[in-house]
N, C-alpha and C positions, 0 to 999 in steps of 0.2 A: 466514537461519535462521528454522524455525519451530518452536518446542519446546514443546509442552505436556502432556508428559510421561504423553500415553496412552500404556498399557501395561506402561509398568514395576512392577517388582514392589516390594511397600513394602522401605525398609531403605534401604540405604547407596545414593546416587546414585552413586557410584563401579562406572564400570563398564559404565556400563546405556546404551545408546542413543547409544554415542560420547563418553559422559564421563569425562573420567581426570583421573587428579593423582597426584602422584610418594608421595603419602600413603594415608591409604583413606578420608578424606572423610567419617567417621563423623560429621559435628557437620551435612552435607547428608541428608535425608531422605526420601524419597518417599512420599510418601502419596496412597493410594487412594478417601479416603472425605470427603464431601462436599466439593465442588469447588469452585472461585471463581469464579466468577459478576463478570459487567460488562455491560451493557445493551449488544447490538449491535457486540459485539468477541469476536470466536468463541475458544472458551476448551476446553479439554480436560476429560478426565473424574477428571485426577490431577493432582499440585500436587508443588512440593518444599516443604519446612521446612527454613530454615537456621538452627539452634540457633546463641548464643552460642558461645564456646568458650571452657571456663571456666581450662582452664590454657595457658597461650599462652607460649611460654618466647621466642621470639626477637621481636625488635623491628626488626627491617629486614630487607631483601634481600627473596627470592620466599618465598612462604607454602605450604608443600611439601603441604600440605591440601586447599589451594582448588583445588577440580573446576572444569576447562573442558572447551569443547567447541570442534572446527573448526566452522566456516560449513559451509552445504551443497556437499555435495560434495567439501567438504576444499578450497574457493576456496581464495586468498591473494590479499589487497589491498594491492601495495606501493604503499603510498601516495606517489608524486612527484609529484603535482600537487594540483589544487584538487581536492577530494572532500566529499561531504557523506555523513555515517551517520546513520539513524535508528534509534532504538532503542525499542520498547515492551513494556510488560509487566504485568500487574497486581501490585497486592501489600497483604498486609493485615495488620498489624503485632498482638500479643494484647497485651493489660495488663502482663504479665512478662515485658517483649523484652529487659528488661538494656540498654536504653536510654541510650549516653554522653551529654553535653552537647553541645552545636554547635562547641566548640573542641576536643574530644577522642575524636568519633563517630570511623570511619574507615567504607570504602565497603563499599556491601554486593553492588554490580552493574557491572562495567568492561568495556571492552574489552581483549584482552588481543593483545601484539605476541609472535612466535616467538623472541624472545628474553626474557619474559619482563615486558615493561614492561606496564606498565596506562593507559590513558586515557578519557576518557569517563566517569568515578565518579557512580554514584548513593549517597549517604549518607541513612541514617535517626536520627535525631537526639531527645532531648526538648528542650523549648521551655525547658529549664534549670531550672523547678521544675518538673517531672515528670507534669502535670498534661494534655499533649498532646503530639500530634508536629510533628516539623521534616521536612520534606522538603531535600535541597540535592545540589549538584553539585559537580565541582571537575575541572579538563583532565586533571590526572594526577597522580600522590602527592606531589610535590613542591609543590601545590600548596593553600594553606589552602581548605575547601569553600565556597562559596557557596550559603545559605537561602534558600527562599522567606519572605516576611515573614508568611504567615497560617501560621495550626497547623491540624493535623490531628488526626482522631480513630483512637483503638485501636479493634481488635473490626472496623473497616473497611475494604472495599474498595475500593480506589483503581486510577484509570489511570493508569500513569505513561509518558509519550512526552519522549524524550531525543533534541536533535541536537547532533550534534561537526562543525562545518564545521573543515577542515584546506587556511585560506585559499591556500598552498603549500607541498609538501610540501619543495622544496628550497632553500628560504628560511633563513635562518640569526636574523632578527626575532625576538623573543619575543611579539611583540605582534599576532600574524596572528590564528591561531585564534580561533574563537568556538563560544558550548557553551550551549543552551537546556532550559528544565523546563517539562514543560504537566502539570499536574495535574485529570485529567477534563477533556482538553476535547471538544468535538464531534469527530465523525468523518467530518461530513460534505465537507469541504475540509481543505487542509494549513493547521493554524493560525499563525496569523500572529507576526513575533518578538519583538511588542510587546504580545503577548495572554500570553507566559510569565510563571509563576510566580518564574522565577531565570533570570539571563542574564548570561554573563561573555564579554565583548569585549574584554580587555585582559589585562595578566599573565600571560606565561608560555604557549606556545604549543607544542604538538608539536613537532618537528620533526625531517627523515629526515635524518640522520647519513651517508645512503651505506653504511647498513649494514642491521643487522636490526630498526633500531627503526621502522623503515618498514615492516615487515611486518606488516600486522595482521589475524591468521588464524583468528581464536575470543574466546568470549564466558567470561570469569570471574565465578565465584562466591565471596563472602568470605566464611570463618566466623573470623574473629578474635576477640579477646578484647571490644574494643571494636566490634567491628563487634551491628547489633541483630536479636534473634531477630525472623523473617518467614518466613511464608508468601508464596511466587512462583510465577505459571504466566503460561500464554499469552505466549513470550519472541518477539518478533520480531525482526530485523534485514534491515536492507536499504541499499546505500549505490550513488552514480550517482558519476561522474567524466569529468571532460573538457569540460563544457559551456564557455561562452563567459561566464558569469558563474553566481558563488553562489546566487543564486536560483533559475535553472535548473537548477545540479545536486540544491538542495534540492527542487524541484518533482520530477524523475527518483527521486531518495531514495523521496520519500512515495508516489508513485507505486507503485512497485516494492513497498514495506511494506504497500501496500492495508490499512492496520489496522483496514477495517469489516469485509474477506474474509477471505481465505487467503492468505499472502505466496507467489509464488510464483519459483524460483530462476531466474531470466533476468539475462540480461545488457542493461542499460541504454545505447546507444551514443547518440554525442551527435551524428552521421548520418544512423542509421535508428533510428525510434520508431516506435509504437502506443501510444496515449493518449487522454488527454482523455473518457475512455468515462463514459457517463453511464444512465441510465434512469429513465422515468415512465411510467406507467400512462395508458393512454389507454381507454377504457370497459373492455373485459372484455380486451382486449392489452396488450403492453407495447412502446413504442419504445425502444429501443438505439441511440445516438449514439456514435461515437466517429471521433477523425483519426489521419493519421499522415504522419511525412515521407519523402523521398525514395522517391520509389514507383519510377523506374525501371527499377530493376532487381528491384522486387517480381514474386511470380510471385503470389498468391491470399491473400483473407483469409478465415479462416474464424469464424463465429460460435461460440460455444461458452455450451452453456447447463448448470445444475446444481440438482437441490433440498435439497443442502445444502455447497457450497462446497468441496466435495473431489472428487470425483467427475463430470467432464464427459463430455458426449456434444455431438458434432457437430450443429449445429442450422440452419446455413445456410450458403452461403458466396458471397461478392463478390468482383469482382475489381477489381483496384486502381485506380489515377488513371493510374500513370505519367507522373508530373507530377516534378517536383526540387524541389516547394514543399510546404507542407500541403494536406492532402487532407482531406476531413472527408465523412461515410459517415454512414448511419443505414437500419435496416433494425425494421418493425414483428413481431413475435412475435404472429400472431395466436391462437393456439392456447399459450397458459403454462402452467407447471402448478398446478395448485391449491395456493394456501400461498407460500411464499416461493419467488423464483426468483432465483436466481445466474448471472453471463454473464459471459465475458471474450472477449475477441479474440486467435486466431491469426495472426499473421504472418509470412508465409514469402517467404523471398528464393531468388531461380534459382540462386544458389551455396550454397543452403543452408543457410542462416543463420535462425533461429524467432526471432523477437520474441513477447512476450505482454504484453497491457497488464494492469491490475491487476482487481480485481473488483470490481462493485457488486450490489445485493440491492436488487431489487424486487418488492414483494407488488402481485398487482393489484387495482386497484380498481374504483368505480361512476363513472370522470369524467362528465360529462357533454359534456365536448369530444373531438367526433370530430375523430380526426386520421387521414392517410391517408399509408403510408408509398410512397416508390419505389424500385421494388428491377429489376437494379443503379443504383447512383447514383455514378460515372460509369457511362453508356451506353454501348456498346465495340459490337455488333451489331444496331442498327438494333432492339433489343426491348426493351420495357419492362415492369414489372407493377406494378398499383398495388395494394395490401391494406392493409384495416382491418379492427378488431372488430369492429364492429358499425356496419350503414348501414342505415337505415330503409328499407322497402319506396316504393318509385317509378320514375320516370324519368329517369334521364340524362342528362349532357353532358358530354363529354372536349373540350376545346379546348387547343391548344399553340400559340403566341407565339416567336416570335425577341424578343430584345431590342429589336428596331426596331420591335414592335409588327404585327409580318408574319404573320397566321395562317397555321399550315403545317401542321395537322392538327386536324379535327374527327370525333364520333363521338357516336351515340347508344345508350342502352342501357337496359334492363329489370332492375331490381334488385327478386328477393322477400324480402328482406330478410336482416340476418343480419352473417355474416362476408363479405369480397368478397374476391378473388382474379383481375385482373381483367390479361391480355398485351393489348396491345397490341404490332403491327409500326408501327414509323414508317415514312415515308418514307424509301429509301434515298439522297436526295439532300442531305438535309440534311445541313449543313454542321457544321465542330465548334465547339463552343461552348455558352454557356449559353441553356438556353429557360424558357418561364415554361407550367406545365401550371395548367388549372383545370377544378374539379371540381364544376357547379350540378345540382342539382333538387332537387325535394320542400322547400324551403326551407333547400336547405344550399347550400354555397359556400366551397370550398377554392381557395387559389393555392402551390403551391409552385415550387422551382426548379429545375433537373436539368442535367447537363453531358453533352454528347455528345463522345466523345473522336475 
């Protein structure tokens, strides 16, 4: 899910862009004018308001009010196995949110089951004399919430990222699940479960019934009585399953959430991947790094660039390892566009199946280390191309190495400076495996590696 509520029209969320509820949601409100803002967490041009609700007459069962929405697509995630969700969102709380205590808040953000159940609760709380806020979590309503121990300020905006690991879904233990709160933190890597604000490992644990409490198909919004008035936007969701341990479905999770990009709706298999994608600025270019597994039955990857995180265009394309292990890929952009640049990776399998890895945003800079990228990297056709930014005007040397230290290709050449773009044919005799390219003159000196398939 990616919801940031461009475009709707102010008034009742009920309705609008796949949101319903069996009520009409009056106490959810959309609004159009000045937006919430987070450094480096792409945010929309419209926001909801979820008012208090000042008369609340029932006190158990489902809340015929609260607006949800399906995941993209209208997924359904029957949870039977180990699965990890990641949840993020901003949210900025005003001076008169109607604010409960930490024993009597209730949630204001859940995951919601097709029958109804809730789990994953985000609560807004005061510090008990009224004076700041509590952030906290809690598995699901049966559950008392769990605080973070520092407080928070009204009038601000916050990031808040939530994960629910749902250690086995067909477990009958109370004691599986576990459920994490990061409050602003970086976005540069998936942060880690000991850098959260609130973490509960214990008490009380989902769990799939063999019915529909396993079904977990959309995202809830609470306006109850106790629940506290907030401004919400930029909602994201994303969850992996199947991996061989929690950590790797959590790493697949944040992946797939890309919460520095645009979450994009793909399906995470624990098989085939595209990942690991990264980018730095190398003088006036950008390198792009990224791997991925099971290449065999890959047919092509393509690079895919953007300048501003919605909107791609085809910008190059490689072809795979065809290998059954990780593969790891890097291709230089010598030509970026001015201002920020956005890239993700296509990957396409010969039965037809698309993987995409998540997004990164690189602006480019003044490095002053040249780096020189080689494209393809695996070699499949005896051709190679080496490009960079920018290479000082001189003379040349291409030398290529076997591992055994066996030259097997030399080459000289005239560089007037600038961006380079440079084929090379190899030899057709060489054999498959890895070689070592170097790249001297005018007082520079590159070594990289390259795989011939």
């Amino acid at each position: 899910m990616n919801e940031n509520f461009t475009g709707y029209s102010n008034g009742n969320l009920n309705g609008q862009g796949g949101w319903r509820s069996s009520g009409n949601a009056d106490f959810v409100q959309a609004v159009n004018s000045s937006p919430l803002v987070y450094p480096d967490y792409t945010c929309g041009s419209q926001y909801v308001n979820i008012v208090q609700k000042g008369d609340y007459s029932s006190a158990s069962g489902n809340y015929p009010d609260d607006p949800y929405k399906l995941f993209t697509g209208g997924i359904i995630s029957v949870v039977t196995g180990s699965t990890s969700f990641y949840i993020s969102f901003i949210v900025r709380v005003p001076d008169a949110a109607g604010t409960q205590t930490t024993g009597n808040a209730r949630p204001t953000i859940a995951l919601r089951a097709v029958n109804g159940s809730t789990l994953a609760h985000f609560y807004i709380a005061n510090d008990n004399n009224r004076a700041d806020l509590k952030f906290g979590i809690g598995k699901d309503a049966e559950q008392e919430a769990v605080f973070a121990a520092g407080s928070y300020n009204f009038n601000t905006t916050y990031l808040i990222v939530l994960r629910y690991d749902v250690a086995n879904g067909n477990v009958t233990s109370d004691y599986d699940d576990k459920m994490y709160m990061w409050v602003n933190p970086s976005l540069v890597a998936r942060p880690s479960d000991n850098s959260a604000q609130a973490a509960i490992d214990n008490f009380y644990a989902f769990k799939y019934d063999g019915g529909f409490t396993g079904v977990i198909q959309s995202l809830q919004l609470f306006q109850e009585a106790n629940s506290a008035t907030a401004s919400i936007d930029a909602i994201k969701i994303a969850y992996a399953e199947g991996f061989l341990s929690a950590a790797e479905n959590a790493t697949a999770a944040w992946d797939a959430l890309s919460p520095a990009g645009v979450p994009i709706p793909v399906k995470v298999s624990a098989t085939r991947s595209v990942g690991g994608i990264k980018g730095h600025p190398v003088n006036a270019g950008i390198q792009v790094e990224w791997n991925g597994s099971s290449e065999i039955s890959a047919k092509e990857y393509e690079i895919e660039r953007s300048s501003d995180g919605v909107s791609f265009r085809l910008a190059a394309t490689a072809a795979p390892g065809n290998v059954d292990s990780m593969a790891y890929y890097d291709w230089l952009d010598i030509s970026p566009l001015p201002g920020n640049n956005y890239y993700r990776i296509k990957k396409e399998y010969k039965d037809g199946e698309t993987l995409y890895s998540h997004i990164v945003k690189v602006r480019p800079g003044n490095s002053s280390t040249i780096d020189v990228g080689i494209y393809p990297n695996p070699v499949t056709d005896n051709h190679i191309s080496l490009q960079a930014a920018d290479l000082r005007k001189g003379e040349y040397g291409i030398e290529i190495y076997s591992t055994s230290g066996q030259q097997v290709y030399k080459k000289q050449f005239s560089h007037a400076g600038g961006a380079i773009s440079k084929s090379l044919e190899l030899p057709h005799a060489l054999q498959t495996g890895i070689y070592n390219i170097q790249l001297t003159g005018n007082g520079f000196k590159l070594a990289k590696q390259f795989l011939i398939q």
